[in-house]
ROTI-216658 format. One record per residue: residue number from 1; residue in three letters; x, y, z of N, C-alpha, C in turn. Coordinates in Angstrom, 2 decimals, always signed. Example, Ala and Ser with C-alpha at 12.3 -4.5 7.8 and 13.67 -1.06 7.14 Angstrom:
BEGIN
 num residuo      nx      ny      nz     cax     cay     caz      cx      cy      cz
   1     Ala  +13.19   -5.69   +7.80  +12.30   -4.50   +7.80  +13.20   -3.30   +7.80
   2     Ser  +12.85   -2.25   +7.08  +13.67   -1.06   +7.14  +12.90   +0.03   +7.87
***
This chain:
BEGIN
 num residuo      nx      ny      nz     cax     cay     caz      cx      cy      cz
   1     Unk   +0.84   -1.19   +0.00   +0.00   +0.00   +0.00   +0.88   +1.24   +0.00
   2     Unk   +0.50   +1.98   -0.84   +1.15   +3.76   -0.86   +0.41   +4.57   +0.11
   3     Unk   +0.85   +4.94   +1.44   +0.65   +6.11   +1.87   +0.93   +7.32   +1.47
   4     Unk   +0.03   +8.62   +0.54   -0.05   +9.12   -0.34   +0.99  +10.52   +0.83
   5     Unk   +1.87  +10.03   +1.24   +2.87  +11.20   +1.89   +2.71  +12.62   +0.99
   6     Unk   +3.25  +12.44   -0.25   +3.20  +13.92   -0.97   +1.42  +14.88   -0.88
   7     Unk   +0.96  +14.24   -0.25   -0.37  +15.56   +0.48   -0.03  +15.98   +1.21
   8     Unk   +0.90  +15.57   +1.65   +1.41  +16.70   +2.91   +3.13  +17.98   +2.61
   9     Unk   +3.03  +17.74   +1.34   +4.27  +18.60   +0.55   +4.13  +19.63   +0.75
  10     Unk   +2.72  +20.35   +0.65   +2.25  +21.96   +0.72   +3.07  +22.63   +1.96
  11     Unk   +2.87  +24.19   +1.53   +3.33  +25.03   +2.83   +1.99  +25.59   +3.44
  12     Unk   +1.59  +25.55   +3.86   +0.39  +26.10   +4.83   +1.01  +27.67   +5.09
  13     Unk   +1.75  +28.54   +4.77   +1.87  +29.57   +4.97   +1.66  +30.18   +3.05
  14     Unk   +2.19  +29.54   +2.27   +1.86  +29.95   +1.14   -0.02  +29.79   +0.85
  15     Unk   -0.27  +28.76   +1.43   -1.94  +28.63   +1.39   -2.46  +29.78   +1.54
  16     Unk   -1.76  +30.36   +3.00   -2.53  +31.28   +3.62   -2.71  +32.19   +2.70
  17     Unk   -1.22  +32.61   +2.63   -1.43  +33.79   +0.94   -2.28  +33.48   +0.18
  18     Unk   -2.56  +32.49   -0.33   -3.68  +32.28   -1.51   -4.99  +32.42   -0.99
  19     Unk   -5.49  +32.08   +0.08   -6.58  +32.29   +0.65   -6.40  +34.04   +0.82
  20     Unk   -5.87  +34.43   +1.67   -5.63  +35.95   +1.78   -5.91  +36.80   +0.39
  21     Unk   -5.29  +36.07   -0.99   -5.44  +37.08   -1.56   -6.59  +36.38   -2.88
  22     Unk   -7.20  +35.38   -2.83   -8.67  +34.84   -3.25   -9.56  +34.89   -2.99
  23     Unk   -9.68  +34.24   -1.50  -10.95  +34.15   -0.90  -10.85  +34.17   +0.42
  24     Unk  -10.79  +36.09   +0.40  -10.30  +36.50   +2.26  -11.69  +36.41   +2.81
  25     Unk  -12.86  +36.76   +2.51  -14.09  +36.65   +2.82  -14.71  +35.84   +3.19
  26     Unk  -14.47  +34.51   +2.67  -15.77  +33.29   +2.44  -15.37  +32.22   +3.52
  27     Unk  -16.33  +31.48   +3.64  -16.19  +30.85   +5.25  -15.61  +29.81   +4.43
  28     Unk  -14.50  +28.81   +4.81  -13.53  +28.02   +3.83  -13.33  +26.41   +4.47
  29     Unk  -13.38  +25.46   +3.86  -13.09  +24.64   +4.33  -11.78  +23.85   +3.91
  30     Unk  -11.06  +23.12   +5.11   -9.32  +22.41   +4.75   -9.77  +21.57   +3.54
  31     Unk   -8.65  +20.93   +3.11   -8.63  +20.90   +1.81   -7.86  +19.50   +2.18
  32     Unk   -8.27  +18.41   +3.52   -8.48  +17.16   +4.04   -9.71  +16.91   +4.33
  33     Unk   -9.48  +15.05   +4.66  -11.04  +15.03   +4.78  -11.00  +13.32   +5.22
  34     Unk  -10.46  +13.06   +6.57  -10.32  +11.53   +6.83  -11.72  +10.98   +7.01
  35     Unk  -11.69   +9.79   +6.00  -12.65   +8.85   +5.78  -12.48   +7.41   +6.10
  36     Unk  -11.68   +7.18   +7.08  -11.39   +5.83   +7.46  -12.04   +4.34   +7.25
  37     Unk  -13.29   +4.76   +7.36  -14.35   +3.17   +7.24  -14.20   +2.99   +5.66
  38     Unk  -14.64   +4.22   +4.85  -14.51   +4.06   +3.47  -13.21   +3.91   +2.70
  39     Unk  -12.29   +4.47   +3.00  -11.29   +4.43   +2.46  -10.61   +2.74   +2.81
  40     Unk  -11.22   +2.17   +3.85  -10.80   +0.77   +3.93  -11.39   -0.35   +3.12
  41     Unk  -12.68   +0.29   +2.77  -13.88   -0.78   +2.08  -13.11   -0.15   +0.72
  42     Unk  -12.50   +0.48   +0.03  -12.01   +0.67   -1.14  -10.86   -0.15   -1.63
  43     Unk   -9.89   -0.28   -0.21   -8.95   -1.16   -0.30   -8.81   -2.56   -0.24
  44     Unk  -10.03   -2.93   +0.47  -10.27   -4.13   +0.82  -11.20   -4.87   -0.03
  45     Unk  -12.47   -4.08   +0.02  -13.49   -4.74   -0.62  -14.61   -4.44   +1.17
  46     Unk  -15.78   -4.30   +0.57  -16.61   -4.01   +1.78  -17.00   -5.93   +2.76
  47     Unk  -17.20   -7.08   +1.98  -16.75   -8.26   +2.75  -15.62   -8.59   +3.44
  48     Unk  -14.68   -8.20   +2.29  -13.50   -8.36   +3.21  -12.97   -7.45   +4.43
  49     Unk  -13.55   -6.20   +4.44  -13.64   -5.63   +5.67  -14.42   -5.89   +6.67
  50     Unk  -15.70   -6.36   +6.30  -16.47   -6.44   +7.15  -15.77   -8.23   +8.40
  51     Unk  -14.90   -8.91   +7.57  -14.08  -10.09   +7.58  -13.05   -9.35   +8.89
  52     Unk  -12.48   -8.61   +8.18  -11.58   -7.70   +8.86  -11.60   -7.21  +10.47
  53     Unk  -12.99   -6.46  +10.24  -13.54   -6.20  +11.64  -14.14   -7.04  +12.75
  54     Unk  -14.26   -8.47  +12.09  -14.37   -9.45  +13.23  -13.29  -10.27  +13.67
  55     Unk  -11.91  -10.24  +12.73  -11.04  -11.01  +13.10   -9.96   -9.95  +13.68
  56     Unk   -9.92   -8.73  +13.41   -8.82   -7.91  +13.43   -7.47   -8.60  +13.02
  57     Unk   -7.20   -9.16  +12.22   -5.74   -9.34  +11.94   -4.55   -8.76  +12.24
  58     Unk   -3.33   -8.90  +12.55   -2.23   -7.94  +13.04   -1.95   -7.03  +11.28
  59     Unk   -2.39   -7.50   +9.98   -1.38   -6.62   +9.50   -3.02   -5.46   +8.90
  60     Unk   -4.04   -5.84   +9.15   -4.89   -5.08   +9.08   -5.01   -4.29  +10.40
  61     Unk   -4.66   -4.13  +11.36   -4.58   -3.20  +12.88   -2.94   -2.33  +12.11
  62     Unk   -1.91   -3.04  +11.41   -1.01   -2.11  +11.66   -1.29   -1.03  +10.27
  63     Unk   -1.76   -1.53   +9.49   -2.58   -0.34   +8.33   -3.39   +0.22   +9.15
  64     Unk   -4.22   +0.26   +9.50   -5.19   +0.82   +9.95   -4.16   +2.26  +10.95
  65     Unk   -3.72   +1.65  +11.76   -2.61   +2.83  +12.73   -1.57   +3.60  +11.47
  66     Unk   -0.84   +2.98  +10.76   -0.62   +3.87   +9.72   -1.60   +4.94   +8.95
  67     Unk   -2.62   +4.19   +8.43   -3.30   +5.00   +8.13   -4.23   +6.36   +8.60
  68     Unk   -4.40   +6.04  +10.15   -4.75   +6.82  +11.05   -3.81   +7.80  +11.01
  69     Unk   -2.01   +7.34  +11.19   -1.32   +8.58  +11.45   -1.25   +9.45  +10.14
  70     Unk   -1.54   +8.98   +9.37   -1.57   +9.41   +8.15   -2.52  +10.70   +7.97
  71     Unk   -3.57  +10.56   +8.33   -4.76  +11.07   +8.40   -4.58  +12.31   +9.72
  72     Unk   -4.08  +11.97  +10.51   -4.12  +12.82  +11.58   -2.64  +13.73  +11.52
  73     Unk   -1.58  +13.80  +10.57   -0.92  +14.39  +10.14   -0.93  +15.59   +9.23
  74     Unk   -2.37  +15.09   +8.31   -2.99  +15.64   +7.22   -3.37  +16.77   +8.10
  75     Unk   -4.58  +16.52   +8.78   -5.27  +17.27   +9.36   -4.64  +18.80  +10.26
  76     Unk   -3.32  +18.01  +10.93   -2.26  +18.94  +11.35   -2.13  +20.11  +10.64
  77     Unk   -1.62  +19.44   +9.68   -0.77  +20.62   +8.09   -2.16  +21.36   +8.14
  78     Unk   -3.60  +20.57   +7.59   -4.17  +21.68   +7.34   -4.66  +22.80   +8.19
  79     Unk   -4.59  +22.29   +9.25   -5.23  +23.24  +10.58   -3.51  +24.25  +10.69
  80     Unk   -3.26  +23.90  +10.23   -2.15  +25.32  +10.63   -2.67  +26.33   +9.27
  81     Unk   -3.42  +26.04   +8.58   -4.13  +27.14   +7.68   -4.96  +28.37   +8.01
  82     Unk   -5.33  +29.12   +7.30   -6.08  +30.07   +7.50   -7.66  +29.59   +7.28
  83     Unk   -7.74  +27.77   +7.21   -9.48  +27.73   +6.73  -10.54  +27.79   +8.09
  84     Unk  -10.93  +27.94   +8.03  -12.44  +27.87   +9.00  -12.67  +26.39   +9.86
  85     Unk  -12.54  +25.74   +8.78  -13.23  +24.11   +9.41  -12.24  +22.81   +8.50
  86     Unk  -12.63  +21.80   +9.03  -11.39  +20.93   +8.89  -13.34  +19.79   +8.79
  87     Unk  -13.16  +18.80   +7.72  -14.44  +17.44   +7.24  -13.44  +16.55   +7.59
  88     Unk  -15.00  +15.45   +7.95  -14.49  +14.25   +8.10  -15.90  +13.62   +7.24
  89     Unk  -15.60  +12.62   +7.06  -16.70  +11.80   +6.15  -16.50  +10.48   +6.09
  90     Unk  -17.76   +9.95   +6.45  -17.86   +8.08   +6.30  -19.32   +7.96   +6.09
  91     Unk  -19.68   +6.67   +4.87  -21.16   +6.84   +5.18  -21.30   +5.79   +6.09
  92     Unk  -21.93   +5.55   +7.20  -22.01   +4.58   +7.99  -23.25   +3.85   +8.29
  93     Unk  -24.55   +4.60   +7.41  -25.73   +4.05   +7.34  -26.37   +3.57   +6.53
  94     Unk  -27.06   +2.10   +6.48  -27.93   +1.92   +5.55  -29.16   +2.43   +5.84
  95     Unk  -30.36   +1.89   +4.80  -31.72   +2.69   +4.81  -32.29   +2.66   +6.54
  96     Unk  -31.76   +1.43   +6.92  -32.69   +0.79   +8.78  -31.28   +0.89   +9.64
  97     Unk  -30.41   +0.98   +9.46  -29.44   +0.46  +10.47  -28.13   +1.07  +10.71
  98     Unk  -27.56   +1.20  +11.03  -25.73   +1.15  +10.91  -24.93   -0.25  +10.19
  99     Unk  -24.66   +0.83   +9.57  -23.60   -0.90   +8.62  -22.43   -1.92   +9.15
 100     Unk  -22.08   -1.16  +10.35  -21.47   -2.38  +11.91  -21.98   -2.27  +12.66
 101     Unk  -21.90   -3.21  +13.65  -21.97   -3.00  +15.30  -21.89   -1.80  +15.90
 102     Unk  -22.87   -0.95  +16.18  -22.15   +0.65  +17.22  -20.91   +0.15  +18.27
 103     Unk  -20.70   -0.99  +18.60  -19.48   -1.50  +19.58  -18.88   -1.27  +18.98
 104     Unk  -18.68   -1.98  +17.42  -17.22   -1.96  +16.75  -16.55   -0.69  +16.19
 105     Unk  -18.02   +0.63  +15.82  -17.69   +1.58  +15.87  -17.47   +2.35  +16.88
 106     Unk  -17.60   +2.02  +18.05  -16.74   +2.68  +19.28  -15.50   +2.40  +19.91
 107     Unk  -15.45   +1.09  +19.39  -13.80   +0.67  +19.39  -12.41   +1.28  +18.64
 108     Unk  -13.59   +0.75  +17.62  -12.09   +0.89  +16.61  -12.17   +2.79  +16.03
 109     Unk  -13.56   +3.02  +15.30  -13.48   +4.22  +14.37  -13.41   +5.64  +15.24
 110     Unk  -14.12   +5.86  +16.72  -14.71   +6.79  +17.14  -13.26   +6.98  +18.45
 111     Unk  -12.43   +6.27  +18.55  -11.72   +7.18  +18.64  -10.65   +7.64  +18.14
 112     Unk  -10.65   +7.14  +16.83   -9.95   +8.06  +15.45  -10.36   +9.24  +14.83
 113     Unk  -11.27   +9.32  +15.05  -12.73  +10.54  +15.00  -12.20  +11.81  +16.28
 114     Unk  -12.23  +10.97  +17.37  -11.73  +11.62  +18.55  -10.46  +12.46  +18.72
 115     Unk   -9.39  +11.80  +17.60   -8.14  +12.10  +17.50   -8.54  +13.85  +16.68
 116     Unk   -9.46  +13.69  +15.50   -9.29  +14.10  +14.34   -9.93  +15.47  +14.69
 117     Unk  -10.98  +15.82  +15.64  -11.82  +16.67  +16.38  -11.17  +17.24  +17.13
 118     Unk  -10.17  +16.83  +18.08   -8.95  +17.25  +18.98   -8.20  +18.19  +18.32
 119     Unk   -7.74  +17.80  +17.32   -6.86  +18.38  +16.21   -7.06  +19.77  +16.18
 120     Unk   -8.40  +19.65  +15.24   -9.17  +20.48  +15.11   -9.03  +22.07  +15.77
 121     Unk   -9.98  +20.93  +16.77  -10.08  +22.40  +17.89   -9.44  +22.79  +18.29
 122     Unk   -8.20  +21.98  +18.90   -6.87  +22.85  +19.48   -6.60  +23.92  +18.43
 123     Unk   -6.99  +24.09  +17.57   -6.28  +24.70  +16.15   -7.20  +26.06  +15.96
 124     Unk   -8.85  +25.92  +16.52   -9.39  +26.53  +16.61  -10.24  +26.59  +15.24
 125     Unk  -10.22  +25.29  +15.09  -11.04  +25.15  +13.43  -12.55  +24.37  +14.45
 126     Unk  -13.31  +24.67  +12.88  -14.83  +23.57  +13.53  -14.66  +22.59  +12.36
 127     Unk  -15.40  +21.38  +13.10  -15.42  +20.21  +12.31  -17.25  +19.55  +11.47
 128     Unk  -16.84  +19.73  +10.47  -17.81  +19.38   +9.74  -18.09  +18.01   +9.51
 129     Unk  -19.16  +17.00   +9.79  -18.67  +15.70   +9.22  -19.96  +15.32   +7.96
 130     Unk  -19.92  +14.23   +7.25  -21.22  +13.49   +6.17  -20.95  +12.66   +6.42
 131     Unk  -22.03  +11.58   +6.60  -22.62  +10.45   +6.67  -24.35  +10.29   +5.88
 132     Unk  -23.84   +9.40   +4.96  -25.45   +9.50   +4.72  -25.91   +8.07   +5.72
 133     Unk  -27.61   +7.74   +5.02  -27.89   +6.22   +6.04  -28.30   +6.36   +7.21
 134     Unk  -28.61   +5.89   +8.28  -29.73   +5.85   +8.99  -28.07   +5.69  +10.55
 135     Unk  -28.26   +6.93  +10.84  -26.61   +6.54  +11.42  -27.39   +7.73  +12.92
 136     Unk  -28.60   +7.15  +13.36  -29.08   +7.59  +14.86  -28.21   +7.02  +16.00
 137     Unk  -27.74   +5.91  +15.60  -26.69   +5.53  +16.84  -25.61   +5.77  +17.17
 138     Unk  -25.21   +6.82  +15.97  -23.51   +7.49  +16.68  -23.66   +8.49  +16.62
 139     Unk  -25.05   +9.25  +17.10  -25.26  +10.78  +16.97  -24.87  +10.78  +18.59
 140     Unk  -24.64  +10.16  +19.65  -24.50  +10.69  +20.75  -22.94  +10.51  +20.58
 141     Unk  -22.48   +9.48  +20.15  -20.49   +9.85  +20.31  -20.38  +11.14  +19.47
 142     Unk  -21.03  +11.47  +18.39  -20.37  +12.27  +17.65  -20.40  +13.78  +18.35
 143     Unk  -21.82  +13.95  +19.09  -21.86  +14.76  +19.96  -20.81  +15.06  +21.14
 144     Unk  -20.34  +13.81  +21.74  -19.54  +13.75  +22.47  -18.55  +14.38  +22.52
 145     Unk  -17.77  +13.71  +21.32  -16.19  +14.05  +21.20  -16.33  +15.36  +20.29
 146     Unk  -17.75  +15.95  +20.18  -17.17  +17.59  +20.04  -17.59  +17.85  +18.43
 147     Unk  -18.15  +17.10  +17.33  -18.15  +17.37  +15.76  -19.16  +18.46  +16.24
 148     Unk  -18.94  +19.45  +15.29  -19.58  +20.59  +15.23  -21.09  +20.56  +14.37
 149     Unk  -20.99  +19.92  +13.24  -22.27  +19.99  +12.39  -22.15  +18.03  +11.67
 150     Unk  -23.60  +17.71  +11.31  -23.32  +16.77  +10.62  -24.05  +16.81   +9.44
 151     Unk  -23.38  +16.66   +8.34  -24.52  +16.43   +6.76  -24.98  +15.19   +7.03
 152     Unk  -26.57  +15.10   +7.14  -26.78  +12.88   +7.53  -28.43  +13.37   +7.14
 153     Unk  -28.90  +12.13   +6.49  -30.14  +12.14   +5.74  -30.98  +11.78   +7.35
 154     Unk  -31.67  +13.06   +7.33  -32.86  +13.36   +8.81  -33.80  +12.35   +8.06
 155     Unk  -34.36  +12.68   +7.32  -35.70  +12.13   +6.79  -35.15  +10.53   +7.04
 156     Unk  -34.48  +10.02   +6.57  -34.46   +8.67   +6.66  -34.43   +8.08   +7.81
 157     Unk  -33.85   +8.87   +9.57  -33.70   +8.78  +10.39  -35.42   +9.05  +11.28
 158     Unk  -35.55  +10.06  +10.44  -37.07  +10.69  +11.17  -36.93  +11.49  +11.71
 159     Unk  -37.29  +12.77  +11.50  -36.89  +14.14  +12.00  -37.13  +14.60  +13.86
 160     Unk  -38.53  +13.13  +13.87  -38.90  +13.29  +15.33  -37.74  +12.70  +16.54
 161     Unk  -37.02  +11.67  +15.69  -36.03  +11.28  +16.77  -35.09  +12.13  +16.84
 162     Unk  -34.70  +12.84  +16.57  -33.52  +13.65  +16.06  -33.55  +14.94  +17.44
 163     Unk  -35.12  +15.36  +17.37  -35.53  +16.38  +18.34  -34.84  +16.32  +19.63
 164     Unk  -34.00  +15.03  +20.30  -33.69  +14.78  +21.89  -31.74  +15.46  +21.55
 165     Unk  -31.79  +15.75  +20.12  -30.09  +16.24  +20.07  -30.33  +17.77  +19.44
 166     Unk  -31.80  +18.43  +19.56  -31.41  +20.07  +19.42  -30.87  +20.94  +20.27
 167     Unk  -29.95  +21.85  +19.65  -28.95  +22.33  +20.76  -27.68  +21.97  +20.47
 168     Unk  -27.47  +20.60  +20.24  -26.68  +19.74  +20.76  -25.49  +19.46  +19.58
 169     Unk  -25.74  +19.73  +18.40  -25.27  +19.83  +17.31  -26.10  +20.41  +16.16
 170     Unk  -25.17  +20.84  +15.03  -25.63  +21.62  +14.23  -26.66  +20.53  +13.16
 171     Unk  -26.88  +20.43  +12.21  -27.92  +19.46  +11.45  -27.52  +20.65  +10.22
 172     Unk  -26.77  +20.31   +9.90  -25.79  +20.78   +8.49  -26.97  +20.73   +7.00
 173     Unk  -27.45  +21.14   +6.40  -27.68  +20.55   +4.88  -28.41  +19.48   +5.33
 174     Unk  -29.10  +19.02   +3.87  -29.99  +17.73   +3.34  -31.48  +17.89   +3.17
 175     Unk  -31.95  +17.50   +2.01  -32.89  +17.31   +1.77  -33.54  +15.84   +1.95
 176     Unk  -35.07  +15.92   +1.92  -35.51  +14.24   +1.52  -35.33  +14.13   +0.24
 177     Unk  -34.44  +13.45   -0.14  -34.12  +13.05   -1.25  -34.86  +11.26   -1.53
 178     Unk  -35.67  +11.06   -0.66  -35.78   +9.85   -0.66  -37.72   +9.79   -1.18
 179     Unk  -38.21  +11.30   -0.42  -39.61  +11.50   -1.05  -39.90  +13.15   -1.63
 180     Unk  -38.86  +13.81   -1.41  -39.08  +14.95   -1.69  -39.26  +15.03   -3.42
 181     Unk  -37.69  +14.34   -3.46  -37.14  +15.00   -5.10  -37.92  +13.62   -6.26
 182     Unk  -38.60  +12.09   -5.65  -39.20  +11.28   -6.50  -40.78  +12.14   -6.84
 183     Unk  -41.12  +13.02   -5.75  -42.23  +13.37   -6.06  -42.36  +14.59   -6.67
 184     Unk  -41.39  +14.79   -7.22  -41.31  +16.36   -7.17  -40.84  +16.45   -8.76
 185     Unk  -39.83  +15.05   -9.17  -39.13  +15.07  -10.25  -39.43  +13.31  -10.78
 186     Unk  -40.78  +12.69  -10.41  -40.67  +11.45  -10.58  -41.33  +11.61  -12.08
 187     Unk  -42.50  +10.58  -11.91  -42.82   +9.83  -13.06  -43.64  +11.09  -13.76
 188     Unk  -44.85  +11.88  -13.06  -45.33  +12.65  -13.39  -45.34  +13.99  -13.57
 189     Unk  -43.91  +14.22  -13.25  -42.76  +15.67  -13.53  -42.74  +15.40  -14.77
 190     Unk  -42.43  +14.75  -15.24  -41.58  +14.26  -16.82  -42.94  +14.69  -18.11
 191     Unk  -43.43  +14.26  -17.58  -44.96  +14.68  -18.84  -45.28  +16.43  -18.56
 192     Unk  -44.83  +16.79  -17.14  -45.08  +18.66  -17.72  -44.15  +19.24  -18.20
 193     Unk  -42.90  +18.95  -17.90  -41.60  +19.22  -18.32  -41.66  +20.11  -20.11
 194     Unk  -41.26  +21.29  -19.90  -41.67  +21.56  -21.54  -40.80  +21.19  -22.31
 195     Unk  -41.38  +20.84  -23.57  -40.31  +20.12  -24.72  -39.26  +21.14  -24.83
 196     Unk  -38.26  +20.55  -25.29  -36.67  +21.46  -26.15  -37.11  +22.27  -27.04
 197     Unk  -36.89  +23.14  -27.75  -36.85  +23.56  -29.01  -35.22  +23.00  -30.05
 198     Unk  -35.79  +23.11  -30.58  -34.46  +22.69  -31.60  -34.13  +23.59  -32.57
***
């Protein structure tokens, strides 16, 4: 495996200049973005991870810690920037469930998450995260260890459960994309739709 080291080549003081003299105004986000669960199901294959996470193997634990430092190095460089906020992203939900064990994601992922939020804030950045999928069961760690906003499909979750975490985190973006935009752009959008001209 290549740990993609040359992302971390940049100068974070030349950034700054470019931000300074582009986009001194606009609320900005780092230009990292650790995805750990996914970036493993890419390498692996999503069985063979899921293989992975019940056996833990020694040379899949010592990728995994590489890859973590990897990730939490990134995050370093970029938080010495001039951006606003520092993403993290995994989708971790299907339509009903979480796609592991919430154990195994409190073991292994959440406190790599923990690392990555730390970072962060010491730095004085906020942390943005996405998850799409039905991911109600790691809305209290994520709260926990401090993520500032989350992009995560409400509607699929149900907007009423959601109500016991206002306050408590931000609820970033999203539409129902699941009944909003079929009804809106489904079968019977298409017949008012006005023809092209040619």
């Amino acid at each position: 495996m290549h740990i993609p080291e040359e992302w971390l080549s940049f100068e974070p003081v030349r950034t700054n200049e470019l931000i300074k003299q582009l986009v001194p105004d606009i609320y900005l986000f780092g230009g990292c973005c650790p995805r750990p669960f996914e970036q493993l199901q890419f390498i692996r294959g999503t069985a063979d991870l899921y293989m992975d996470l019940l056996d833990r193997p020694k040379k899949f634990t010592a990728f995994l810690e590489a890859m973590h430092d990897f990730y939490k190095r990134h995050m370093e460089k970029w938080a010495l920037t001039d951006c606003d906020a520092l993403n993290l992203m995994d989708d971790w939900g299907s339509q009903r469930a979480l796609l592991i064990n919430p154990k195994a994601f409190e073991e292994i992922f959440l406190p790599m998450y923990r690392d990555y939020v730390d970072i962060a804030h010491k730095h004085g950045k906020a942390v943005f995260m996405h998850s799409d999928g039905y991911i109600l069961d790691i809305y209290p760690y994520l709260i926990d260890i401090g993520v500032d906003a989350v992009n995560s499909q409400l509607f699929c979750m149900g907007v009423e459960n959601l109500k016991q975490y206002k306050g408590k985190i931000t609820f970033w973006g999203e539409i129902d994309r699941q009944n909003l935009l079929p009804a809106r752009f489904g079968k019977g959008y298409s017949k008012r739709r006005p023809k092209r001209i040619r």
